[in-house]
C-alpha positions as CSV (number, residue, x, y, z in Angstrom):
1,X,12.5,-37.6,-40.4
2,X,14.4,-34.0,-40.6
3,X,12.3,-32.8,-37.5
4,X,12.6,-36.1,-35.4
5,X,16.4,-35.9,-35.9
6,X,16.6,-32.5,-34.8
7,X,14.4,-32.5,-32.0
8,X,14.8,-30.3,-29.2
9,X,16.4,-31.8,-26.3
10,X,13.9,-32.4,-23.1
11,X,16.2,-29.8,-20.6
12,X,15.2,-27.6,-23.2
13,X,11.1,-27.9,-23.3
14,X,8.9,-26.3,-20.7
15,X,6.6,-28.4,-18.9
16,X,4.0,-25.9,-17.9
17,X,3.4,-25.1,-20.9
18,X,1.7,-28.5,-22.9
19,X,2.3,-28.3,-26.5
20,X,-1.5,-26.9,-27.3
21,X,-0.7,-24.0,-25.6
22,X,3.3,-23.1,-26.1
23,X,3.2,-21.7,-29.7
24,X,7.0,-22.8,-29.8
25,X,6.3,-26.2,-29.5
26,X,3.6,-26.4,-32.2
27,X,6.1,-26.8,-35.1
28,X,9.6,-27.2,-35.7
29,X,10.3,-23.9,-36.8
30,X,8.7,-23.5,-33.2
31,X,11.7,-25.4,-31.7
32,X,14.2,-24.1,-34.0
33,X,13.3,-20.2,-32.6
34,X,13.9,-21.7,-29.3
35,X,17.4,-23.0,-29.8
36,X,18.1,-19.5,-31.5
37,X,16.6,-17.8,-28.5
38,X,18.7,-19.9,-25.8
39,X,22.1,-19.7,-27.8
40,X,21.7,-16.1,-28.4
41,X,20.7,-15.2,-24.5
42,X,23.4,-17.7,-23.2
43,X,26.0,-16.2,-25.7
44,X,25.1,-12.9,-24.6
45,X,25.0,-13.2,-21.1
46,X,28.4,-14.6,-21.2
47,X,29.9,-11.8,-23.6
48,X,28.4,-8.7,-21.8
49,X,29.4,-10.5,-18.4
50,X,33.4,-9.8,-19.3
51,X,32.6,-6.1,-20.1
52,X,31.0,-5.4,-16.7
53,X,33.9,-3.3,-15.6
54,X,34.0,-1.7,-18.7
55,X,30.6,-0.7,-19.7
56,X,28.0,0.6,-17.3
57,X,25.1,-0.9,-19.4
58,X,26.7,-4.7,-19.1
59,X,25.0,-5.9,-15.9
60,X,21.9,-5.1,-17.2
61,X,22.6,-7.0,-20.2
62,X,23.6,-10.0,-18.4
63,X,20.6,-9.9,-16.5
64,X,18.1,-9.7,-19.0
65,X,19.8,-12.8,-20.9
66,X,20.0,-14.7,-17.5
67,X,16.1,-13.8,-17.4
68,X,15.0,-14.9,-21.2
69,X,17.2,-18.2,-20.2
70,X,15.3,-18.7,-17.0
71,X,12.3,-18.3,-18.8
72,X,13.3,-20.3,-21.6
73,X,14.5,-23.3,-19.9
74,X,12.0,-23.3,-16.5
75,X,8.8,-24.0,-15.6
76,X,9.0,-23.0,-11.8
77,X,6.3,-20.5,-12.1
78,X,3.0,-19.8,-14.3
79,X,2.9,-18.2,-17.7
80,X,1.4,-15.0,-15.8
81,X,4.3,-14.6,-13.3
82,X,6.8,-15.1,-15.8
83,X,4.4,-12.2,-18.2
84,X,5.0,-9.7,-15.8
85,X,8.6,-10.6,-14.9
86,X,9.3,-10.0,-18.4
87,X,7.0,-6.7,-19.5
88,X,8.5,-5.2,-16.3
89,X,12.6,-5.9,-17.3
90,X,11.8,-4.6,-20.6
91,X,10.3,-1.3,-19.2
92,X,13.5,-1.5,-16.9
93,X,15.7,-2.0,-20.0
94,X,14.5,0.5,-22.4
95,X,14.2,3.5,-19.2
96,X,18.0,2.4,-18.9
97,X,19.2,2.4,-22.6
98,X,17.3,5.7,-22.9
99,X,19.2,7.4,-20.0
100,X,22.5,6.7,-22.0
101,X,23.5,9.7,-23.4
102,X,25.9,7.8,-26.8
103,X,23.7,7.5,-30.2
104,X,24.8,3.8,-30.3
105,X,22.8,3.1,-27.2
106,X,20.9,0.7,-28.9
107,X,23.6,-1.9,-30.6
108,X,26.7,-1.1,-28.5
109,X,28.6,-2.9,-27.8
110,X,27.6,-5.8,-30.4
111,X,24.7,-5.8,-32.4
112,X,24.2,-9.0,-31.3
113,X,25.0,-8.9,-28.0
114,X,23.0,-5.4,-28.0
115,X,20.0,-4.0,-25.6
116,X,17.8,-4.4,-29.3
117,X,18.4,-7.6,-29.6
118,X,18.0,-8.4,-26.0
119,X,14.5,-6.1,-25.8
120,X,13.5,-8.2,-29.1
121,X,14.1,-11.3,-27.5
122,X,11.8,-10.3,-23.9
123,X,9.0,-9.2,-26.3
124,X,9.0,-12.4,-28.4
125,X,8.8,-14.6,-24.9
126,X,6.1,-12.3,-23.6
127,X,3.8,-12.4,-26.8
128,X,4.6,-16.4,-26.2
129,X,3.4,-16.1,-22.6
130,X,0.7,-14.3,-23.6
131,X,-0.3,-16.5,-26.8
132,X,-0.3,-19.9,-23.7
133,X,-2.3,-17.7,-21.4
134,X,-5.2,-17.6,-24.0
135,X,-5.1,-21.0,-24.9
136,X,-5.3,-22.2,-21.9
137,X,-8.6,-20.2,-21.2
138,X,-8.4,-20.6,-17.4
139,X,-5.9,-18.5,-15.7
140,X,-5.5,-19.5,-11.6
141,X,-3.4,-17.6,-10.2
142,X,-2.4,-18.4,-6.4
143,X,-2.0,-16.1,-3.5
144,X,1.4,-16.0,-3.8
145,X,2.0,-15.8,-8.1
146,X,-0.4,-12.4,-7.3
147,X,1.6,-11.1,-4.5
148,X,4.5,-11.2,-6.7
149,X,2.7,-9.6,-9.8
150,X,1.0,-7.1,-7.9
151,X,4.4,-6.5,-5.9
152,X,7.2,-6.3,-8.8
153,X,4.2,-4.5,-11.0
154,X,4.1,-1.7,-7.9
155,X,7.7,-1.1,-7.6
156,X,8.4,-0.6,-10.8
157,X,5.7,1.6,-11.3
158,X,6.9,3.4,-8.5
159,X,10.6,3.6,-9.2
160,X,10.5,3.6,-13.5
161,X,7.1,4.6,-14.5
162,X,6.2,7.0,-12.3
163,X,9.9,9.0,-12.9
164,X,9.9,8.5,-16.4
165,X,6.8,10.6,-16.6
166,X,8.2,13.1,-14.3
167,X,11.6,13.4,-16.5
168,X,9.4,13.3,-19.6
169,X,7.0,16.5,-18.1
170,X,10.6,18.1,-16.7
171,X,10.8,19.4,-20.1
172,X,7.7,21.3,-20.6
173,X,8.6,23.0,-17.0
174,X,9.4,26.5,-16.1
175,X,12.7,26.5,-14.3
176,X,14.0,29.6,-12.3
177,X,17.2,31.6,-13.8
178,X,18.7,31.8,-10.3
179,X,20.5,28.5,-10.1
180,X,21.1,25.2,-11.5
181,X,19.7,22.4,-11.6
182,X,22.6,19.2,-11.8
183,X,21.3,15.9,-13.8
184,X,21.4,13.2,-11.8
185,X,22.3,9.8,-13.6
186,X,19.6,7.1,-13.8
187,X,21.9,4.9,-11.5
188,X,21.8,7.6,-8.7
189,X,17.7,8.4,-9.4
190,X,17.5,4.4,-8.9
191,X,19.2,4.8,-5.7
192,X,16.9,7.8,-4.7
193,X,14.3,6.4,-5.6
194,X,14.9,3.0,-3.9
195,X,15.8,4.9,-0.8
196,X,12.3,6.4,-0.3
197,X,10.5,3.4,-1.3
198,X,12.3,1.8,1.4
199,X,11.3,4.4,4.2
200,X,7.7,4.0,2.7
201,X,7.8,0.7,3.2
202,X,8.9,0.3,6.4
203,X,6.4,2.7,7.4
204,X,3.8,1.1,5.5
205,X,4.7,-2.7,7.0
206,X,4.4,-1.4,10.7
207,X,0.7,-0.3,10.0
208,X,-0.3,-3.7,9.2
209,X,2.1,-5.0,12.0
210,X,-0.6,-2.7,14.5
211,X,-3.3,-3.9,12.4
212,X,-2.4,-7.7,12.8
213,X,-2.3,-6.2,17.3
214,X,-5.3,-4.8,16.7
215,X,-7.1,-8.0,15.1
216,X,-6.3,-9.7,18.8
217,X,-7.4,-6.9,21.0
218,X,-10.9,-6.4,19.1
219,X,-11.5,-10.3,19.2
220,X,-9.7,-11.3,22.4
221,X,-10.2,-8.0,24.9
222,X,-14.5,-7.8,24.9
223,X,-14.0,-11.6,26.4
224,X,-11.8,-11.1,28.6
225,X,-8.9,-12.8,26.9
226,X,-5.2,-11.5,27.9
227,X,-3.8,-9.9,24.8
228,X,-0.2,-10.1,25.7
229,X,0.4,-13.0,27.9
230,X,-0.4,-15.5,24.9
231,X,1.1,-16.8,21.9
232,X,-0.3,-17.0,19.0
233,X,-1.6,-20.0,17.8
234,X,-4.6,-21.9,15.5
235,X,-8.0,-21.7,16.9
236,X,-9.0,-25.1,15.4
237,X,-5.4,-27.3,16.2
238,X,-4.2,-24.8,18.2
239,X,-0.9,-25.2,16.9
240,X,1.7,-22.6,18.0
241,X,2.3,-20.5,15.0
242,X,5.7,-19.8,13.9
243,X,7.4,-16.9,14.0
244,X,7.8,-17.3,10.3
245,X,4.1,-17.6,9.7
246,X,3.5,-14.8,11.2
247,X,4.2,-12.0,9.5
248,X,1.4,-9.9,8.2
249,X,-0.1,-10.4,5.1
250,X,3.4,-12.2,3.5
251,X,2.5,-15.2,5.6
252,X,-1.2,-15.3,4.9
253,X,-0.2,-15.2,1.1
254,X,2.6,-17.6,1.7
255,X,0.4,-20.2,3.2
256,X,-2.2,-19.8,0.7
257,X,-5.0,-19.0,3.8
258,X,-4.8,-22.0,5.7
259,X,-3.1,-23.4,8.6
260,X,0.3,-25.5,7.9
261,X,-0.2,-27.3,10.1
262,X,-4.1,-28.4,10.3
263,X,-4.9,-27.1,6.5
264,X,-7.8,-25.4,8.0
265,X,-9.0,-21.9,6.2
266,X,-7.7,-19.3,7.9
267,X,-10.0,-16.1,8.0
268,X,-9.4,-13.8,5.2
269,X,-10.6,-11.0,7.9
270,X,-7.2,-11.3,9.4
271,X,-5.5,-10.6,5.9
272,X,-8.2,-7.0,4.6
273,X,-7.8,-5.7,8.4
274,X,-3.6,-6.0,8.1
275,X,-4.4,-4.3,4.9
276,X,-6.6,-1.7,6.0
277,X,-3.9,-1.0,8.8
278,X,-0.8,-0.7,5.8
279,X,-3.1,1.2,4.2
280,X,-3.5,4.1,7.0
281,X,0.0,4.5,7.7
282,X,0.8,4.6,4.4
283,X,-1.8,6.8,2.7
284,X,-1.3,9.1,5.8
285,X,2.6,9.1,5.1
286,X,1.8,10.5,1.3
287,X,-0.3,13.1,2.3
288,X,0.3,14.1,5.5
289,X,3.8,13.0,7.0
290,X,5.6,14.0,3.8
291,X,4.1,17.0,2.7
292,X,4.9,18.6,6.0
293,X,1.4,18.4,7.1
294,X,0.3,20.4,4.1
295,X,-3.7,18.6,5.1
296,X,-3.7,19.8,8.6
297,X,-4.6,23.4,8.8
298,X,-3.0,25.4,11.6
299,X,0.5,23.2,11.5
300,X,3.9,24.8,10.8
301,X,4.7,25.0,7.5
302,X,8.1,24.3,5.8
303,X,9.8,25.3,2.9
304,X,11.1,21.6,2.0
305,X,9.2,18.9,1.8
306,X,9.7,15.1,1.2
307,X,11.7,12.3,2.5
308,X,14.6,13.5,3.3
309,X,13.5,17.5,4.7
310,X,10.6,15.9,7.2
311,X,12.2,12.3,8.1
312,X,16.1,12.5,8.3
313,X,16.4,16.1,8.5
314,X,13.7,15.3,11.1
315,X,10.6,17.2,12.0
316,X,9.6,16.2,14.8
317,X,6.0,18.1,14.9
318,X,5.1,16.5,11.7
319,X,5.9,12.9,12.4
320,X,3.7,14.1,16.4
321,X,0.9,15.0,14.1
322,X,1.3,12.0,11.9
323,X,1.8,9.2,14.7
324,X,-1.2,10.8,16.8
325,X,-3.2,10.8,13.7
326,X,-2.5,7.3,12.8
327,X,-3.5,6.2,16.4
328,X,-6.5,7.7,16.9
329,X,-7.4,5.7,13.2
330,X,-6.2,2.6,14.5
331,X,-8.6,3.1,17.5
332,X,-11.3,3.9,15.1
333,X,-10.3,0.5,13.3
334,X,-10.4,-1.5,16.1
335,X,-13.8,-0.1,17.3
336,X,-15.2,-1.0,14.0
337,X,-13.9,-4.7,14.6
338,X,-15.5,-5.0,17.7
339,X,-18.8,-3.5,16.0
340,X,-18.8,-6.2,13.4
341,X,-18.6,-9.0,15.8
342,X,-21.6,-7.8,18.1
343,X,-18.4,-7.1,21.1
344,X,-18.9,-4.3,23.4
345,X,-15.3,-2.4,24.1
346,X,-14.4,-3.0,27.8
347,X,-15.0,0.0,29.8
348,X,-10.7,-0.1,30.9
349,X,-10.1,0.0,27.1
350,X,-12.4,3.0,26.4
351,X,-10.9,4.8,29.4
352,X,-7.7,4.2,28.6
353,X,-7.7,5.4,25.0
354,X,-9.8,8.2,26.2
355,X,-7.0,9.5,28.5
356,X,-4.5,8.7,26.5
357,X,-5.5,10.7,23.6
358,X,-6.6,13.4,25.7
359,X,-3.8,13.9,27.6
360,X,-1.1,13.6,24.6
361,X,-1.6,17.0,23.2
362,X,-1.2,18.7,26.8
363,X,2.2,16.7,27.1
364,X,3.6,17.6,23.7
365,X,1.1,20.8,22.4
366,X,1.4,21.1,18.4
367,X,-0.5,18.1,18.4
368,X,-3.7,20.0,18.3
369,X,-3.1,22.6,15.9
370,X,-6.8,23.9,15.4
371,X,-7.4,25.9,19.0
372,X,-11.1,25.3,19.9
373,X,-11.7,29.1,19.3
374,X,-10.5,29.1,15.4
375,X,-13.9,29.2,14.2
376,X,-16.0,31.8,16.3
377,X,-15.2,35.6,16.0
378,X,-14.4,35.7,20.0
379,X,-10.4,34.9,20.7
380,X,-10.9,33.4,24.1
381,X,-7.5,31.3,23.5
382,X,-5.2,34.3,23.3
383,X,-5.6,35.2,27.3
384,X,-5.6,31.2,28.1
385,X,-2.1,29.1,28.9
386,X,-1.2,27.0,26.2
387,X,-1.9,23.5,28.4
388,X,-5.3,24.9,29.2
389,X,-6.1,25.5,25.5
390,X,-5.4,22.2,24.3
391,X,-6.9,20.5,27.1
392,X,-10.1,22.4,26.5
393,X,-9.8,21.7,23.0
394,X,-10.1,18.0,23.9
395,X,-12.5,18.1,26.1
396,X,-15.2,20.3,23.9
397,X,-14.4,18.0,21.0
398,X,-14.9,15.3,22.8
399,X,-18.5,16.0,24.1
400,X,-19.0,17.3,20.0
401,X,-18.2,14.1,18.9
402,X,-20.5,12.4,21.9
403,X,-23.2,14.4,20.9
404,X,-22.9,14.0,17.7
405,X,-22.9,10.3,17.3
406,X,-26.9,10.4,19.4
407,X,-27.7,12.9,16.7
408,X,-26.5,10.7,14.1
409,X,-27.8,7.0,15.6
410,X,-31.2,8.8,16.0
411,X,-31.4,9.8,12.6
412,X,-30.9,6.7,11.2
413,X,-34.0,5.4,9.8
414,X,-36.3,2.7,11.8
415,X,-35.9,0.8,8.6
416,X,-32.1,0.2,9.5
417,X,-31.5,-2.2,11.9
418,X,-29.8,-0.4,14.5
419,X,-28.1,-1.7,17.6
420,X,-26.0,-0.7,20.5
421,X,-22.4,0.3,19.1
422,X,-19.1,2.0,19.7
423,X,-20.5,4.9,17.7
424,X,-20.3,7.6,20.2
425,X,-16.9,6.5,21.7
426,X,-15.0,6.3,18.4
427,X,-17.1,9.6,17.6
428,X,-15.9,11.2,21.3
429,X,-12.2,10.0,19.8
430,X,-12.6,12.0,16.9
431,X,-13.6,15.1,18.9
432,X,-10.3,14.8,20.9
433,X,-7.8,14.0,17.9
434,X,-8.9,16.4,15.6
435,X,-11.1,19.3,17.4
436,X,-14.8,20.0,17.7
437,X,-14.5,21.8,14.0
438,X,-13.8,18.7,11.9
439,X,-16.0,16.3,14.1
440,X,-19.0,18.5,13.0
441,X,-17.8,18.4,9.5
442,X,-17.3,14.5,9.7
443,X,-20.8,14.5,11.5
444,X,-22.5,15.9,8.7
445,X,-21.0,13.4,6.1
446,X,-22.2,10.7,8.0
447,X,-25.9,12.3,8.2
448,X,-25.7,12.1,4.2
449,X,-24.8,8.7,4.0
450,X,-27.1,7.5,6.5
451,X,-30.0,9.4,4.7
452,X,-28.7,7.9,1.4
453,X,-29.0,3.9,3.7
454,X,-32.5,5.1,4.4
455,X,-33.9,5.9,0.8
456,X,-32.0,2.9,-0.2
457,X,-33.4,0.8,2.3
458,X,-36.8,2.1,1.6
459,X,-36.2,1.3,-1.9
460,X,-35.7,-1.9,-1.7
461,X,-38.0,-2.3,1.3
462,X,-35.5,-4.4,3.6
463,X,-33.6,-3.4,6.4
464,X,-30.0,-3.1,6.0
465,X,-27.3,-4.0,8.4
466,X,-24.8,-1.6,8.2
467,X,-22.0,-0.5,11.0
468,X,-22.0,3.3,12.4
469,X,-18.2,2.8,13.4
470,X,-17.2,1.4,10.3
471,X,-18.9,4.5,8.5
472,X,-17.1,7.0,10.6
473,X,-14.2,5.3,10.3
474,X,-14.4,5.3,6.1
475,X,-15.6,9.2,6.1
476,X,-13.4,10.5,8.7
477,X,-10.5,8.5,6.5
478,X,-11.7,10.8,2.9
479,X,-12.0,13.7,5.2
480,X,-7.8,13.8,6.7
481,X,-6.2,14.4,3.5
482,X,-9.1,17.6,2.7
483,X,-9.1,18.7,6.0
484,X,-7.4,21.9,5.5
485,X,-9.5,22.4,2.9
486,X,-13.0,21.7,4.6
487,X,-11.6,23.7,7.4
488,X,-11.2,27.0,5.3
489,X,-15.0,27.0,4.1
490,X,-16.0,27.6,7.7
């Protein structure tokens, strides 16, 4: 009778959660925790709310109650959504509360109304999220519930854990005696920080933007499709797509991988390739763009680094040497495209992207850094005009990388079903971007892993399909961030 006439109100329950698997609803001590929960988190929200003027720590306060509320009271998304909502505000709140420098971090301003007690409360609703997750035995999580984890799990990694660890090490560090260092407050690290994730980003988003280009051109130019004279549209309905469905990679999640319109399965080649093309821009932004070129031997090199020394202070011969790099990649993708679908490039298309890169680093020279003389003891370059050495330099590595690609196809084993392929073009590429020096280097990686296809092949006594492009494309990707490195054991 006592727990029927003190039941918890409906607005109060949470209907994803069925009472088998939401260990508050299991008793009535269950539903009595709750009401504390939601009177304590509204009361608190409300109190540090007035002393948001006053004290720096309140809007995070009022946040974190607004969120134990939400999750309280709503059942808009599933158990492991609201998980990692919740573990990721508590690291957020404890980083915070430890930056403080006053003892009574911890129970200002109320001990009630305190970053404990709010802390207490996130870890109590994420043990219950975690208690329903088990229960239920069969976690499905959508397309877009993992986008969000994986993207709110990634920024604060980026932006909490990742300089927690760094102020944590700071400690243990040498520091020079000539000058000082001034703390900067976790406020203005946050905005730092949130400043270059933005610039990564961006930079990251246009590489699947020129992947989601590059999709079309590899299916659409072997036919002899137009590639720009079109709008997109549904190859089954062929429904125009909107411009809101077609972002990359947001809108494939969004929709779940199918059409809005017909419901039919949209490839989930569209959504790796946009993937693959985020991930080249941004891996080459960490460890080339950033570090002042610090993989490309032969470049300039600067005393500062980062950011804000090689993007706002710009450097222009960096970002050459990074958007060069990043094209002749994209090629190399789309190449690899057209190799998986049995399409032969269209001899316009190879010419053009032949010229193109060829000609670049006689327009705008520190593009090829690595003369074609580096690595022979004659210096034939010194008594050559600069023009003439980087278009030599394009032309010997391209005819390397040619050659190359017929020693490497030939190797392959007749075990390995071969076919005609893009190989020697994408390889002729490689030659041009990056010299005749790292195409041999390349070369030889790929004659390891197509020995390794052969004794695999003959182990198992099939043949294996397997993609030269897509090969080249993979090793020549491991070999840009040790390329200075390779290139100093010549």
């Amino acid at each position: 009778m006592l727990g029927q006439a003190f039941r918890v109100p409906a607005m109060f329950s949470d209907p994803s959660l069925t009472n088998s698997s939401d260990p508050l609803a299991d008793s009535l001590f269950g539903e009595y925790a709750r009401m504390l929960l939601i009177g304590t988190a509204g009361c608190s929200a409300i109190a540090s709310a007035v002393r948001i003027g006053v004290d720096s720590g309140s809007l995070m306060l009022v946040l974190g109650n607004v969120l134990a509320l939400a999750s309280l009271v709503s059942s808009r998304f599933p158990s492991a959504v609201r998980l990692t909502v919740l573990v990721c505000f508590a690291v957020l709140l404890s980083w915070t509360t430890i930056q403080q420098d006053t003892p009574d971090r911890w129970s200002s301003p109320m001990v009630f109304f305190s970053p404990a007690v709010l802390l207490a409360s996130l870890v109590i609703l994420a043990v219950r999220e975690c208690v329903a997750i088990v229960r239920v035995q069969s976690l499905r999580v959508s397309f877009r519930s993992g986008a969000v984890m994986i993207g709110i799990a990634g920024v604060l990694v980026y932006m909490i854990v990742l300089p927690s660890i760094d102020a944590f090490l700071e400690q243990y560090r040498d520091r020079p005696s000539s000058y000082t260092i001034e703390e900067l407050t976790a406020l203005e690290q946050l905005r730092i920080r949130s400043a270059k994730f933005a610039v990564f980003a961006i930079f990251t988003y246009f590489g699947a933007c020129v992947a989601s280009f590059i999709n079309v051109v590899a299916a659409s130019a072997p036919r002899g499709e137009s590639i720009a004279l079109r709008s997109s549209a549904c190859p089954k309905c062929e429904t125009p797509i909107r411009r809101t469905d077609n972002l990359p990679i947001f809108s494939y999640l969004n929709l779940g991988g199918r059409c809005r319109a017909c419901a039919a399965d949209i490839p989930i080649r569209y959504f790796w390739v946009e993937l693959i093309g985020a991930a080249i821009f941004g891996l080459l932004f960490l460890y080339e763009l950033v570090t002042g070129a610090a993989n490309v031997p032969g470049a300039p090199h600067y005393h500062y680094a980062g950011i804000l020394w090689i993007i706002l202070y710009t450097k222009w011969p960096v970002i050459g040497l990074y958007l060069y790099h990043v094209a002749m990649f994209s090629c190399l993708l789309m190449l690899a495209l057209m190799d998986v679908d049995r399409l032969r490039c269209p001899k316009w298309l190879a010419r053009s992207m032949v010229i193109v890169l060829a000609t670049l680093p006689i327009a705008f020279t520190g593009l090829q850094p690595v003369a074609f003389d580096a690595q022979i003891p004659i210096a034939l370059s010194q008594a050559m005009p600069t023009w003439l050495v980087q278009a030599v330099t394009s032309v010997l590595g391209g005819i390397t990388g040619w050659a190359l690609a017929i020693l490497v196809q030939r190797f392959a084993s007749k075990r390995i079903q071969r076919r005609k392929t893009s190989l020697s073009l994408a390889a002729a590429l490689v030659g041009i971007t990056l010299g005749w020096q790292a195409t041999v280097t390349i070369a030889l990686f790929c004659l390891i892993a197509a020995s390794l296809l052969t004794l695999l092949s003959r182990w198992n006594g099939a043949k294996i399909q397997w993609s030269a492009t897509s090969m080249l494309f993979t090793i020549a990707m491991l070999h840009q961030p040790a390329w200075k490195w390779l290139a100093a054991l010549w």
